[in-house]
TIRO-2110 file (N, C-alpha, C; in Angstrom, 1 decimal):
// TIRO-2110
244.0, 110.7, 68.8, N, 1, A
243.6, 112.1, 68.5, CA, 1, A
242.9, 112.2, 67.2, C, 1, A
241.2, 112.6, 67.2, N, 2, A
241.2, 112.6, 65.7, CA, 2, A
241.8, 113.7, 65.1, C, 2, A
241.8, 113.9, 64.1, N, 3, A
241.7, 115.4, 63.0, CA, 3, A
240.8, 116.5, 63.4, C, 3, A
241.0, 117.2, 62.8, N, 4, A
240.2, 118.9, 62.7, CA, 4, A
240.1, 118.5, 61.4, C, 4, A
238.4, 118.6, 60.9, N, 5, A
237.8, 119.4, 60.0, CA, 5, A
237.8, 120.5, 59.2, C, 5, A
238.1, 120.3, 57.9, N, 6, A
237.8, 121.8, 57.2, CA, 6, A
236.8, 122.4, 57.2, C, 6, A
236.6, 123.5, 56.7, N, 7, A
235.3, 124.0, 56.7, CA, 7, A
234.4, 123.5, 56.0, C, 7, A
234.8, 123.2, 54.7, N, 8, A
234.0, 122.6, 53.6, CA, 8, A
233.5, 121.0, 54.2, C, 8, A
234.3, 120.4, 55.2, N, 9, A
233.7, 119.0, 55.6, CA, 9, A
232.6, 119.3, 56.9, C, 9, A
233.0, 120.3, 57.3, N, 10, A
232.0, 120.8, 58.6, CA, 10, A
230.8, 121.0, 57.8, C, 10, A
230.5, 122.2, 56.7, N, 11, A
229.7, 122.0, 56.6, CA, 11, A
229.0, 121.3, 56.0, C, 11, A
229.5, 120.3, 55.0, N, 12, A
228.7, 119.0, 54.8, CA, 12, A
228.5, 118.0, 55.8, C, 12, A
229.2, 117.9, 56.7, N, 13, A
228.7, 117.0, 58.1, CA, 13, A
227.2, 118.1, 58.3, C, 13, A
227.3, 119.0, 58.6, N, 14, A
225.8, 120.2, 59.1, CA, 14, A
224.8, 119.7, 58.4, C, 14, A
225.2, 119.7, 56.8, N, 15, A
224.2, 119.6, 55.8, CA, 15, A
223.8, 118.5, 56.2, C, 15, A
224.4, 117.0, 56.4, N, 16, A
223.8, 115.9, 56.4, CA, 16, A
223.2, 115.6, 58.0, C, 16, A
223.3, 116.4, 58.6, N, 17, A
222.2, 116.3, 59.7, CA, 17, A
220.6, 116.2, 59.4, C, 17, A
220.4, 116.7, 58.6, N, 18, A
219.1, 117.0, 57.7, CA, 18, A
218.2, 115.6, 57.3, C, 18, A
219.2, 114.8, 57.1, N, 19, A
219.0, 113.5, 56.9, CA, 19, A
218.8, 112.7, 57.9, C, 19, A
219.4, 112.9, 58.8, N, 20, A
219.2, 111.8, 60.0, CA, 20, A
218.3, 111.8, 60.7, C, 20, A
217.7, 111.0, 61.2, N, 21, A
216.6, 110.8, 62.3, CA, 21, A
216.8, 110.6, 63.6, C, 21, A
215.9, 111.1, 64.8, N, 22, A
216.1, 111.2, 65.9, CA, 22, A
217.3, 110.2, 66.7, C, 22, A
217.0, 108.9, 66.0, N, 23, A
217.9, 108.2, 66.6, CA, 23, A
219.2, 108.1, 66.2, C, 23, A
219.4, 108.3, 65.2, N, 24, A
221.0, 108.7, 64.6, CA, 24, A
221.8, 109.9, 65.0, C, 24, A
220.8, 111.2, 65.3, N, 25, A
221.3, 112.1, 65.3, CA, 25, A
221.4, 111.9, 67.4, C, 25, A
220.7, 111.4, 67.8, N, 26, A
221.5, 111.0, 69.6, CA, 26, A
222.4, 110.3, 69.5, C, 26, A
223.1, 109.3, 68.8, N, 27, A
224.2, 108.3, 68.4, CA, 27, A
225.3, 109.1, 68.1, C, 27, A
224.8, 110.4, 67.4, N, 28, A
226.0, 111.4, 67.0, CA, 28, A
226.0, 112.4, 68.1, C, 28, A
225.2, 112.6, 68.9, N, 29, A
225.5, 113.3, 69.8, CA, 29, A
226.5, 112.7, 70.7, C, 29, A
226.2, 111.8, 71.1, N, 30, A
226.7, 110.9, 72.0, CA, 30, A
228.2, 110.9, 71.8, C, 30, A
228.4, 110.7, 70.7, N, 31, A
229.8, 110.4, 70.3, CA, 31, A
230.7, 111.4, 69.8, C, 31, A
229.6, 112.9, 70.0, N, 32, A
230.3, 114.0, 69.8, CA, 32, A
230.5, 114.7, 71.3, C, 32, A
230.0, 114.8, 72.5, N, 33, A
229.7, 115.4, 73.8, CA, 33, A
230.2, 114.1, 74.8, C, 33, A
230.5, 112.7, 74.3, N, 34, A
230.8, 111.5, 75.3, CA, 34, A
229.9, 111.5, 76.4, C, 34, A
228.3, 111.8, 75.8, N, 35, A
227.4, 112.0, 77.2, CA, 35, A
226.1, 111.5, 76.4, C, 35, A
225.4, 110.6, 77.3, N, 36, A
223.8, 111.0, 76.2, CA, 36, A
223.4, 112.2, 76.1, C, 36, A
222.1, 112.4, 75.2, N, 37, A
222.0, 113.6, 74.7, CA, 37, A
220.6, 113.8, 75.8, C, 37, A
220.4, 115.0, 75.7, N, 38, A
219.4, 115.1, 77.5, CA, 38, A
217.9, 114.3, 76.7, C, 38, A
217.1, 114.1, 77.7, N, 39, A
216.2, 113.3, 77.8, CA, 39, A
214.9, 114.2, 76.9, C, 39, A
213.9, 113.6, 76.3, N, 40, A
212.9, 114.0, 75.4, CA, 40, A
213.6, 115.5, 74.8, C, 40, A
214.5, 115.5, 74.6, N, 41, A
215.3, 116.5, 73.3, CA, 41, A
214.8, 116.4, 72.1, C, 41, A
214.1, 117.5, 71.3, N, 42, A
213.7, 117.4, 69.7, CA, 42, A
214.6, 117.1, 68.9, C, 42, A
214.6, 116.6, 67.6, N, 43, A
215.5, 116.4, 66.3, CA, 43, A
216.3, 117.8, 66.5, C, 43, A
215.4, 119.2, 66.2, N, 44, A
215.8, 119.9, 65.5, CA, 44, A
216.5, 120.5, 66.6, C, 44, A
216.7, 120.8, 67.8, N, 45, A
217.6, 121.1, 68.6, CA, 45, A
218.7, 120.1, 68.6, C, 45, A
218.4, 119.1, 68.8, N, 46, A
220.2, 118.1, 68.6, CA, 46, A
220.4, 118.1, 67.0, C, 46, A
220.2, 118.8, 66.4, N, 47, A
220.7, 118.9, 64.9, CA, 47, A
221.8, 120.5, 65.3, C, 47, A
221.2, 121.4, 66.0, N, 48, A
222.1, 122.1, 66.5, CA, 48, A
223.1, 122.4, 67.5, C, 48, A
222.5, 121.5, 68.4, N, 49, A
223.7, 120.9, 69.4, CA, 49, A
224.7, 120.3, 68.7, C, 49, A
224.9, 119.6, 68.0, N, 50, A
225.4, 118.7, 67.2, CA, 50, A
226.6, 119.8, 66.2, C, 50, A
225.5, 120.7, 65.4, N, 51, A
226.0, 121.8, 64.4, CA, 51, A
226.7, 122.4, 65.2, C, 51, A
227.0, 123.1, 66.3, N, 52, A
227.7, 123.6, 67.1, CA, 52, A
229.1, 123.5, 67.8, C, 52, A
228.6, 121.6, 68.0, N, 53, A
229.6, 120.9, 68.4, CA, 53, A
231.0, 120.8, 67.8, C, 53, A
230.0, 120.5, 66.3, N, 54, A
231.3, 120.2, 65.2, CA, 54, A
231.8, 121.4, 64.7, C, 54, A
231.1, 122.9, 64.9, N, 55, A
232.0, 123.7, 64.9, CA, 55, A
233.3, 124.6, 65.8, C, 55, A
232.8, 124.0, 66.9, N, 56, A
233.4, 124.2, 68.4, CA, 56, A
234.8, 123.3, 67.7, C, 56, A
234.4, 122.1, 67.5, N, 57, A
235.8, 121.1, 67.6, CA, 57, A
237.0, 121.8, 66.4, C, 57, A
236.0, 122.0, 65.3, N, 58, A
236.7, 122.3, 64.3, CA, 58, A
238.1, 124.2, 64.2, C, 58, A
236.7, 124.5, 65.0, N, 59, A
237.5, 126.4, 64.8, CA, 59, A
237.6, 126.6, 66.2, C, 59, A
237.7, 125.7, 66.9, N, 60, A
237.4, 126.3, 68.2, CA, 60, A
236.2, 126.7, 69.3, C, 60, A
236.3, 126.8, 70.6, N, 61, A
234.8, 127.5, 71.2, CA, 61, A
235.0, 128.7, 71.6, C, 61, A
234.8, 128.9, 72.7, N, 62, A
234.6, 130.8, 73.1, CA, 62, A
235.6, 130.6, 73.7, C, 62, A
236.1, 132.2, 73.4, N, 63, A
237.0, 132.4, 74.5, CA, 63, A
236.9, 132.6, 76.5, C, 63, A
237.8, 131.8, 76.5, N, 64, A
237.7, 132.2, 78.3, CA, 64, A
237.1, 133.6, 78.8, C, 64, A
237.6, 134.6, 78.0, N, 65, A
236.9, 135.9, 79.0, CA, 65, A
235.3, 135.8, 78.0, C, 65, A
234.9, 136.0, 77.2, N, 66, A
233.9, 135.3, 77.0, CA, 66, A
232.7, 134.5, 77.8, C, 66, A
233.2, 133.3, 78.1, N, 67, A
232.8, 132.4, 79.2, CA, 67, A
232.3, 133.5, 80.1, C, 67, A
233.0, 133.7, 80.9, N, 68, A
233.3, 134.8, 82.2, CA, 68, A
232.1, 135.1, 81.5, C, 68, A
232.0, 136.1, 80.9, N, 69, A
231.0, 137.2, 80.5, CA, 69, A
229.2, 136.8, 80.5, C, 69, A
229.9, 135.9, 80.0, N, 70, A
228.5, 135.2, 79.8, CA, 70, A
227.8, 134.4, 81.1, C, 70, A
228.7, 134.2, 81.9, N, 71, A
228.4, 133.8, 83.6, CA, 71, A
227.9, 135.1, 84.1, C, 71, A
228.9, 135.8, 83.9, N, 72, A
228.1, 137.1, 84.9, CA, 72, A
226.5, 137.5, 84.3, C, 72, A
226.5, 138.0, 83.1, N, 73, A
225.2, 137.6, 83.0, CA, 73, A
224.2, 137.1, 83.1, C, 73, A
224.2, 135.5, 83.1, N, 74, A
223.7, 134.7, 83.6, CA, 74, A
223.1, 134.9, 85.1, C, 74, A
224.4, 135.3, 85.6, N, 75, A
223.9, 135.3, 86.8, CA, 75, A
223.1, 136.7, 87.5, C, 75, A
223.0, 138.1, 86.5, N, 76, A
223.0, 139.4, 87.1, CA, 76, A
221.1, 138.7, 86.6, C, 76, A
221.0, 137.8, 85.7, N, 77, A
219.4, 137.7, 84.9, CA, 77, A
218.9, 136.6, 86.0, C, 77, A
219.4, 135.7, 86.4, N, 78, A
218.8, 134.9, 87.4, CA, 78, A
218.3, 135.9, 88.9, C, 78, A
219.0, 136.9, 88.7, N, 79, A
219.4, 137.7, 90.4, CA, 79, A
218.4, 138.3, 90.1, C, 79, A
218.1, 139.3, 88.7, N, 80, A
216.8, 140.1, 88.5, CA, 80, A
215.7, 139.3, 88.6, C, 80, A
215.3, 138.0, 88.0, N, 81, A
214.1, 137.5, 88.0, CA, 81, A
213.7, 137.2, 89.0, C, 81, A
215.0, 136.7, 90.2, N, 82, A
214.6, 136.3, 91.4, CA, 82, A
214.0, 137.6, 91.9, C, 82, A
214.6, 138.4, 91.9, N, 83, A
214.1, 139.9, 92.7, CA, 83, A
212.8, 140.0, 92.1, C, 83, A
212.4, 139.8, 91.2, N, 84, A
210.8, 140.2, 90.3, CA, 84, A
209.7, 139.4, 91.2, C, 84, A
210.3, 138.1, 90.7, N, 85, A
209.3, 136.7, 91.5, CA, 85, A
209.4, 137.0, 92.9, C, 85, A
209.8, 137.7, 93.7, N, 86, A
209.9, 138.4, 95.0, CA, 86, A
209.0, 139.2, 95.3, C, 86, A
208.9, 140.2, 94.4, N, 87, A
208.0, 141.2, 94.5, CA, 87, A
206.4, 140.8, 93.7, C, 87, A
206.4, 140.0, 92.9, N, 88, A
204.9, 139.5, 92.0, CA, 88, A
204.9, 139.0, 93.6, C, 88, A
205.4, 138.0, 93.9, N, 89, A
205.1, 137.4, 95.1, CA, 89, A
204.8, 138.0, 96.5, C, 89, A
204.8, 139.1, 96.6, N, 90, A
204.6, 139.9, 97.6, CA, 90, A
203.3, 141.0, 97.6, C, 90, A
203.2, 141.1, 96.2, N, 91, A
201.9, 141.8, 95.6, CA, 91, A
200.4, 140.8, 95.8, C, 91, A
200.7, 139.3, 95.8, N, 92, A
199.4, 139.1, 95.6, CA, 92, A
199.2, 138.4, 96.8, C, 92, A
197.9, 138.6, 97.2, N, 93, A
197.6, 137.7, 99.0, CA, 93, A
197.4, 136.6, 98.9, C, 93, A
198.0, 136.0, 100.2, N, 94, A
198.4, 134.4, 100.3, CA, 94, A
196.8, 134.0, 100.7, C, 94, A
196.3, 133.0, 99.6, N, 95, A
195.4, 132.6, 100.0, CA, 95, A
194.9, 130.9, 100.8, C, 95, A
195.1, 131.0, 102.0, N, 96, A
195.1, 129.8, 102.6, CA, 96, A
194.2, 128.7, 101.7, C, 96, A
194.8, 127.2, 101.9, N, 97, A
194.0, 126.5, 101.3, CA, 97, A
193.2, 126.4, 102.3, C, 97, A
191.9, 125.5, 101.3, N, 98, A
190.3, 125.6, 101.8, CA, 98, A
190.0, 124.6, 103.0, C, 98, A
191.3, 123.6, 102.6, N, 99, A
191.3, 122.0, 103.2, CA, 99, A
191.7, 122.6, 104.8, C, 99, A
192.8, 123.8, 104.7, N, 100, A
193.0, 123.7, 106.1, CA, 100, A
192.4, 124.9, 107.5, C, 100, A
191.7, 125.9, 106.4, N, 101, A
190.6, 126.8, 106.8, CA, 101, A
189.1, 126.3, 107.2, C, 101, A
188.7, 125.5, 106.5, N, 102, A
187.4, 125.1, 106.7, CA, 102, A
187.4, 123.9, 107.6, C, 102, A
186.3, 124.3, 108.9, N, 103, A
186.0, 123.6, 110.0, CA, 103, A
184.5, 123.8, 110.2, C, 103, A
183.5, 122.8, 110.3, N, 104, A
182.7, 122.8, 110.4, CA, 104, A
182.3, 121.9, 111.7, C, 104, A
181.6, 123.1, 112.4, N, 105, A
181.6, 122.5, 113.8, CA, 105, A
179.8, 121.6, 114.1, C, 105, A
179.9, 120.2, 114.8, N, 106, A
178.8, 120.3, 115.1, CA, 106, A
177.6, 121.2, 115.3, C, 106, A
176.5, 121.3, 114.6, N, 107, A
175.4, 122.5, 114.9, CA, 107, A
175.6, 123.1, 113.7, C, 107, A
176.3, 123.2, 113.3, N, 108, A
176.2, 124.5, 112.2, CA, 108, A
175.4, 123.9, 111.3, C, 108, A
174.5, 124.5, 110.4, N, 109, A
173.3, 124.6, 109.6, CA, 109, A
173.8, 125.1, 108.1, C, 109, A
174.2, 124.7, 106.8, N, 110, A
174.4, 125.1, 105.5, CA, 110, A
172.8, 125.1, 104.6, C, 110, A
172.9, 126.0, 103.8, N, 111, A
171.6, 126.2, 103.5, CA, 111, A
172.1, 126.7, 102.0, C, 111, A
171.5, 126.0, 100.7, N, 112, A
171.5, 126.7, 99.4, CA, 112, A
170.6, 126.3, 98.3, C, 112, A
169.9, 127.2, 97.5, N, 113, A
169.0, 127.4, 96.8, CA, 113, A
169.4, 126.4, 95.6, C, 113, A
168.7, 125.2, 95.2, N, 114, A
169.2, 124.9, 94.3, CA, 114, A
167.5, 124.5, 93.2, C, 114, A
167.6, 124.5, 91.9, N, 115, A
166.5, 124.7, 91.3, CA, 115, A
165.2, 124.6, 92.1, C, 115, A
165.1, 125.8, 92.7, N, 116, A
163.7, 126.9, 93.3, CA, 116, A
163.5, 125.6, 94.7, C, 116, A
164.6, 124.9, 95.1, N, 117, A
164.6, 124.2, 96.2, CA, 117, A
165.6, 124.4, 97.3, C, 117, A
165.0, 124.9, 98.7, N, 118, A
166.5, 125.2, 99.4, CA, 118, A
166.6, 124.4, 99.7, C, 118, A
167.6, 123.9, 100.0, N, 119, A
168.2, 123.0, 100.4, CA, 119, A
169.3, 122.8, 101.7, C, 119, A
168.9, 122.1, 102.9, N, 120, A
169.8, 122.0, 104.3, CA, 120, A
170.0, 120.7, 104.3, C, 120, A
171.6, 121.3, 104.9, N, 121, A
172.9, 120.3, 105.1, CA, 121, A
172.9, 120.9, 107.1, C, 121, A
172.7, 119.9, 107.6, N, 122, A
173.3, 120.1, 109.2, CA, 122, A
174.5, 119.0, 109.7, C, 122, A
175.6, 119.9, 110.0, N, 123, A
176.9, 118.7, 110.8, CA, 123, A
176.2, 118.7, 111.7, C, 123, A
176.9, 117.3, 111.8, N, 124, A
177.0, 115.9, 113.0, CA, 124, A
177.7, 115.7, 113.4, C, 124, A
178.5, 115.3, 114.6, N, 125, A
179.3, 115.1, 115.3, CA, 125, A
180.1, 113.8, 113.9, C, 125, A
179.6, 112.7, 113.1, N, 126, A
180.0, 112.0, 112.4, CA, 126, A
179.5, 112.4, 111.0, C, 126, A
179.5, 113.3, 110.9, N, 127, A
179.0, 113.8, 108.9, CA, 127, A
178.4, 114.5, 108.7, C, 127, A
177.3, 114.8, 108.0, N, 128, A
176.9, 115.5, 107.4, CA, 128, A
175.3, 115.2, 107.1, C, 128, A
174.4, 115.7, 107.2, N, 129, A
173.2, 115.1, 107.2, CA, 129, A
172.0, 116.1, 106.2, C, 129, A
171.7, 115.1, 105.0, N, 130, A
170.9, 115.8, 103.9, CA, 130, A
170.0, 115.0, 103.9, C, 130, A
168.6, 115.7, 104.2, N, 131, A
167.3, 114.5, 104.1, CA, 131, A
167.4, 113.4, 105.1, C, 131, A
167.7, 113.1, 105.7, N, 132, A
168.1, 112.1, 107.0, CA, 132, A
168.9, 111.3, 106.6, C, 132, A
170.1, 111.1, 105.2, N, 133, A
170.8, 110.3, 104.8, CA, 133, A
172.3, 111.0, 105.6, C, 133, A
173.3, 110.5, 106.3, N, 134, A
174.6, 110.8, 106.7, CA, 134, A
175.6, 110.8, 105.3, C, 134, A
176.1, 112.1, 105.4, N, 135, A
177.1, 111.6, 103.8, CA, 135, A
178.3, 111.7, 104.8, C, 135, A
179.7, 111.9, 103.9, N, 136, A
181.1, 111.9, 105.5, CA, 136, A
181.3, 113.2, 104.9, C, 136, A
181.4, 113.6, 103.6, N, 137, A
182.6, 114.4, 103.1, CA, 137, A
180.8, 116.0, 102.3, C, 137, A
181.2, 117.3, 102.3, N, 138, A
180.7, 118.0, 102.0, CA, 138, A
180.0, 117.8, 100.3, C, 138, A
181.6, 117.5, 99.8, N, 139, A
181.5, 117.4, 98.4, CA, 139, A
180.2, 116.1, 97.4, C, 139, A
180.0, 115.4, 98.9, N, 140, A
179.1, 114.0, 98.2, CA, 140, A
177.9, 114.3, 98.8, C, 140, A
177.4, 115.5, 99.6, N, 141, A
176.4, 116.1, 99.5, CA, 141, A
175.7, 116.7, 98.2, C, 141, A
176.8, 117.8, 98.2, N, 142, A
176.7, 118.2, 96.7, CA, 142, A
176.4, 117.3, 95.1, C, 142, A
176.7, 117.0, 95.6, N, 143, A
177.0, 115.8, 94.3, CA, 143, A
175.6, 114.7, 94.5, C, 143, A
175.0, 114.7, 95.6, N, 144, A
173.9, 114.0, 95.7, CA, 144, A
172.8, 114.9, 95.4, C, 144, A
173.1, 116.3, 95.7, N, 145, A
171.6, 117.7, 95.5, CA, 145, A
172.2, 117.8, 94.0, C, 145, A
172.7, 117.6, 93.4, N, 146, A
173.1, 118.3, 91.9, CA, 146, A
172.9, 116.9, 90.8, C, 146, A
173.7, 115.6, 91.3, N, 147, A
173.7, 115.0, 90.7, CA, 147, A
174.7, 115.1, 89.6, C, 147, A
175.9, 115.7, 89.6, N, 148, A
177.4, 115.7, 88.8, CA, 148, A
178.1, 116.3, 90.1, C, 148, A
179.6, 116.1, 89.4, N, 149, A
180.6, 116.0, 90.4, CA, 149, A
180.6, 117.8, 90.7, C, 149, A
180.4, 117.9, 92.2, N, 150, A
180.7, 119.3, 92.6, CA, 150, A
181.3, 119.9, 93.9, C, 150, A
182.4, 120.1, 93.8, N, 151, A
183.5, 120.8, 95.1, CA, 151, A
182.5, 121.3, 95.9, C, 151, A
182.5, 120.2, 97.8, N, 152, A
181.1, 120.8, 98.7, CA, 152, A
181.7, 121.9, 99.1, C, 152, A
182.6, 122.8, 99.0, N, 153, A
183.1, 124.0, 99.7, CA, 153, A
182.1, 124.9, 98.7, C, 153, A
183.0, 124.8, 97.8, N, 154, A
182.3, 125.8, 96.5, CA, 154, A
180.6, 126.0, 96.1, C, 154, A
180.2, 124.9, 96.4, N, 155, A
178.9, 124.7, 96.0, CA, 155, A
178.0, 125.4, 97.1, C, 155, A
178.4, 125.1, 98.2, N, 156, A
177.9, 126.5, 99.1, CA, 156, A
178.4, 127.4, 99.4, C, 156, A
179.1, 128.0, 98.7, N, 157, A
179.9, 129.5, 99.1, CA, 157, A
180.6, 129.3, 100.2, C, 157, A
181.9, 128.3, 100.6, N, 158, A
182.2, 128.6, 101.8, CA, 158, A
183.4, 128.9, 100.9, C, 158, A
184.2, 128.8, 99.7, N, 159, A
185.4, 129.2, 99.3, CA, 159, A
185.3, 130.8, 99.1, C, 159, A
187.1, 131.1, 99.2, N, 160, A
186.8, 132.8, 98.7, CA, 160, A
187.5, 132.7, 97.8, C, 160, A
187.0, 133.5, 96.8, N, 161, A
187.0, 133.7, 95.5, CA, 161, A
188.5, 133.9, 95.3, C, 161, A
189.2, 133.4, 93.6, N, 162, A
190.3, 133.6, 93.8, CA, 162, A
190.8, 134.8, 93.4, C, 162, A
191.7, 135.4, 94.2, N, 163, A
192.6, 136.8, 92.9, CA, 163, A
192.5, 137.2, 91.8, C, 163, A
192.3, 138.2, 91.5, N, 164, A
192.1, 138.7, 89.5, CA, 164, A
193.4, 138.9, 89.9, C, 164, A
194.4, 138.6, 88.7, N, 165, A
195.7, 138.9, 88.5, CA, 165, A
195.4, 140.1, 87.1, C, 165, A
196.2, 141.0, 87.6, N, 166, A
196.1, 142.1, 86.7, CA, 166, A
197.5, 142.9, 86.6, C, 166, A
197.6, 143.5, 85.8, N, 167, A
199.0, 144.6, 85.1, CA, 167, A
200.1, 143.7, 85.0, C, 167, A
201.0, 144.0, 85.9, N, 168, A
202.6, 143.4, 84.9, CA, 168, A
202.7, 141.9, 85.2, C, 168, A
201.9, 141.3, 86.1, N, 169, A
201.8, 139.6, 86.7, CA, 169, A
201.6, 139.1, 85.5, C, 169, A
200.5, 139.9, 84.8, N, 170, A
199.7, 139.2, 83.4, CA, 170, A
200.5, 139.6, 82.5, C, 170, A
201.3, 140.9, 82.3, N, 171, A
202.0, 141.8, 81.3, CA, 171, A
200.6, 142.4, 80.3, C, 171, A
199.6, 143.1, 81.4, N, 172, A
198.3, 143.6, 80.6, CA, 172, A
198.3, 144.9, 81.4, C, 172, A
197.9, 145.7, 80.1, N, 173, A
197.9, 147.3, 80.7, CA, 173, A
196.9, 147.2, 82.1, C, 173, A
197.0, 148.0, 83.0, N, 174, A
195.9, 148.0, 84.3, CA, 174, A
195.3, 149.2, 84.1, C, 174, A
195.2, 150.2, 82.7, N, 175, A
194.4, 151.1, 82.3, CA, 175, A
192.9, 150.4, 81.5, C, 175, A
191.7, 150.9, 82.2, N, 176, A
190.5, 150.4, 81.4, CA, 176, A
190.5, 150.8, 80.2, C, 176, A
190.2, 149.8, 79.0, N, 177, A
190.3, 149.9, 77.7, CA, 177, A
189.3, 151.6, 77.3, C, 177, A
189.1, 152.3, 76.7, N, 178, A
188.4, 153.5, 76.2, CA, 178, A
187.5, 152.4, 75.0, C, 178, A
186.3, 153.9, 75.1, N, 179, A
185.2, 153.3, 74.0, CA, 179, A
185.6, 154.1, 72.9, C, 179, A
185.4, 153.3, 71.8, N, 180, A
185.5, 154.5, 70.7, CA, 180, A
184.0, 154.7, 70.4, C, 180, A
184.2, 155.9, 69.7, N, 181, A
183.0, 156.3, 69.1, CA, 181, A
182.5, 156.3, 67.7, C, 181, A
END
């Protein structure tokens, strides 16, 4: 069984945390919690894990109703945020992805203006056809009329635009700012 600490040795053990470096002060964790210390953890938090520890051992930790108290809360704060992220989540429209909305059927004709050039894309039963060359995938059409990398949905408007997230999602007033004069 070791000893209990005085105060005066507690707080020089605290002070000389100051001193140690990441890897001394996990060696003292370790041997203060009989656990490793959790994974990419900063200095300056295991200096207070640590500070805590050795005050817990020394004066004691919380009391049992305490504990309690602090569970219930825990848990009344988990139960509100859940209910929040419920309702943000119910506010904004599910926007299907593009990969499993877009079907491009043989015959269909894509058509887009690109420097004072229109430009036609017709499916094929096997691709895609620009200038009489077959590409497979939309996006390496694009990318052949532009010449840098460009998403083939987007580049001809077949995506829909995403949601403006506005008022409490963002935590931004949803009143239009006034002019001053």
């Amino acid at each position: 069984m070791t000893k209990r600490l005085s105060k005066d040795e507690v707080e020089r053990e605290i002070a000389a945390l100051d001193t140690l470096d990441t890897k001394a002060l996990q060696q003292k964790w370790s041997a203060l919690y009989e656990r490793d210390p959790p994974s990419r953890i900063r200095a300056g938090l295991l200096r207070l894990g640590i500070a805590y520890r050795l005050q817990e051992k020394a004066f004691g930790g919380l009391k049992p109703k305490t504990i309690r108290h602090l569970q219930k809360l825990t848990a009344e704060v988990r139960a509100a945020r859940a209910t929040a992220e419920a309702q943000v989540n119910a506010e904004i429209p599910v926007r299907p992805s593009v990969v499993q909305t877009l079907t491009l059927t043989p015959g269909t004709r894509l058509m887009r203006e690109w420097n004072g050039t229109t430009e036609v894309v017709d499916v094929v039963a096997d691709g895609l056809v620009w200038r009489g060359a077959t590409y497979r995938t939309l996006s390496a059409v694009a990318v052949a009329i532009t010449g840098t990398k460009w998403s083939g949905p987007k580049f001809f408007g077949l995506t829909p635009p995403k949601p403006q997230l506005r008022g409490a999602r963002m935590g931004l007033a949803t009143e239009p700012a006034t002019e001053v004069s």
